[in-house]
C-alpha positions as CSV (number, residue, x, y, z in Angstrom):
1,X,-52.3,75.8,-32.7
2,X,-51.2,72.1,-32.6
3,X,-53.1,71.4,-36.1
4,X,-51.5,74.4,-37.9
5,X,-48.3,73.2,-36.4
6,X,-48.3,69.7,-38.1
7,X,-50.0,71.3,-41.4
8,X,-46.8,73.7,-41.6
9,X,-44.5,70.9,-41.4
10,X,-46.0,68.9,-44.2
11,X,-45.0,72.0,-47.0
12,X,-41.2,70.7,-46.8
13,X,-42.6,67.0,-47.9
14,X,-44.7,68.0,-50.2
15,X,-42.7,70.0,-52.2
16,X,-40.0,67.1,-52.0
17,X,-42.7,65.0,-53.5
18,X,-42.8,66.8,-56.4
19,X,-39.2,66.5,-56.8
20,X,-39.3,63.1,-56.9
21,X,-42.0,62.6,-59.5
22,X,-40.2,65.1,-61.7
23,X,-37.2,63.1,-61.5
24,X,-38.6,59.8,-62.2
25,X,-40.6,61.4,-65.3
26,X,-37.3,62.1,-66.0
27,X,-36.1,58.4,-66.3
28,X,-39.3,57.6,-68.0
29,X,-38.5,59.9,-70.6
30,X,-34.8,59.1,-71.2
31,X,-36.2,55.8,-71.2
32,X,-38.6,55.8,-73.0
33,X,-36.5,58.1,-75.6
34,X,-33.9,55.4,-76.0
35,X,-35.8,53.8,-78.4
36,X,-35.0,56.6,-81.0
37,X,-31.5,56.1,-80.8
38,X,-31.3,56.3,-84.8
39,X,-32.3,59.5,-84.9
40,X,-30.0,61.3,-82.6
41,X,-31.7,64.9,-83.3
42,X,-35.5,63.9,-82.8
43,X,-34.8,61.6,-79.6
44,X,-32.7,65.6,-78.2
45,X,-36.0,67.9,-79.4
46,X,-38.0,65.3,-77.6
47,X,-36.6,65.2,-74.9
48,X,-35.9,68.7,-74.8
49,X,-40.0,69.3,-75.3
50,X,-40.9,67.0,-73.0
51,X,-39.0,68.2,-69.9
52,X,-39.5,71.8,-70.6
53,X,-43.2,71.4,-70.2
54,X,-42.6,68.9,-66.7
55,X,-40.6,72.1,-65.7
56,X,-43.1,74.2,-66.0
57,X,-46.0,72.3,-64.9
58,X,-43.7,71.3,-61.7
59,X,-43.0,74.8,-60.6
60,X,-47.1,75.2,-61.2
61,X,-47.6,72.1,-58.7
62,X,-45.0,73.8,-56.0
63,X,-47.3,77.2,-56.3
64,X,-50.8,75.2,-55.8
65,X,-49.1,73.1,-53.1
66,X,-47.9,75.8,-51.6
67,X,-51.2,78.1,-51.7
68,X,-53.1,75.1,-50.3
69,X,-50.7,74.9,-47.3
70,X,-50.8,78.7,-46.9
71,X,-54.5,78.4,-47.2
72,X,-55.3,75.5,-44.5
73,X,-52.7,77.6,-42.2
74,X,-55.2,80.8,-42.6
């Protein structure tokens, strides 16, 4: 009971973790896309690319993280 307690309170983290690598991805990219400044269009359809698939694979990372946690609570 005490073990499943602490496991439980680690899914708020975790999922805050994941946040915050999304978000400094995010400065990578802008970063990282800066460079491109001469080509206004390419450096916008990059970006836009880019953080469309982070999006996706975030909300995929939240799922596992969250099946794992549900899992070790079972």
């Amino acid at each position: 009971a005490i073990v499943k307690k602490q496991i439980g309170r680690l899914k708020e983290p975790c999922l805050k973790c994941v946040d915050l690598v999304v978000q400094e991805l995010s400065n990578v990219v802008r970063i990282c896309t800066e460079r491109m400044s001469r080509y206004p269009r390419l450096r916008e359809e990059t970006e836009r690319i880019i953080m469309s698939h982070v999006r996706s694979r975030e909300q995929m990372c939240k799922d596992q993280l969250v099946l794992l946690i549900d899992c070790e609570l079972a």
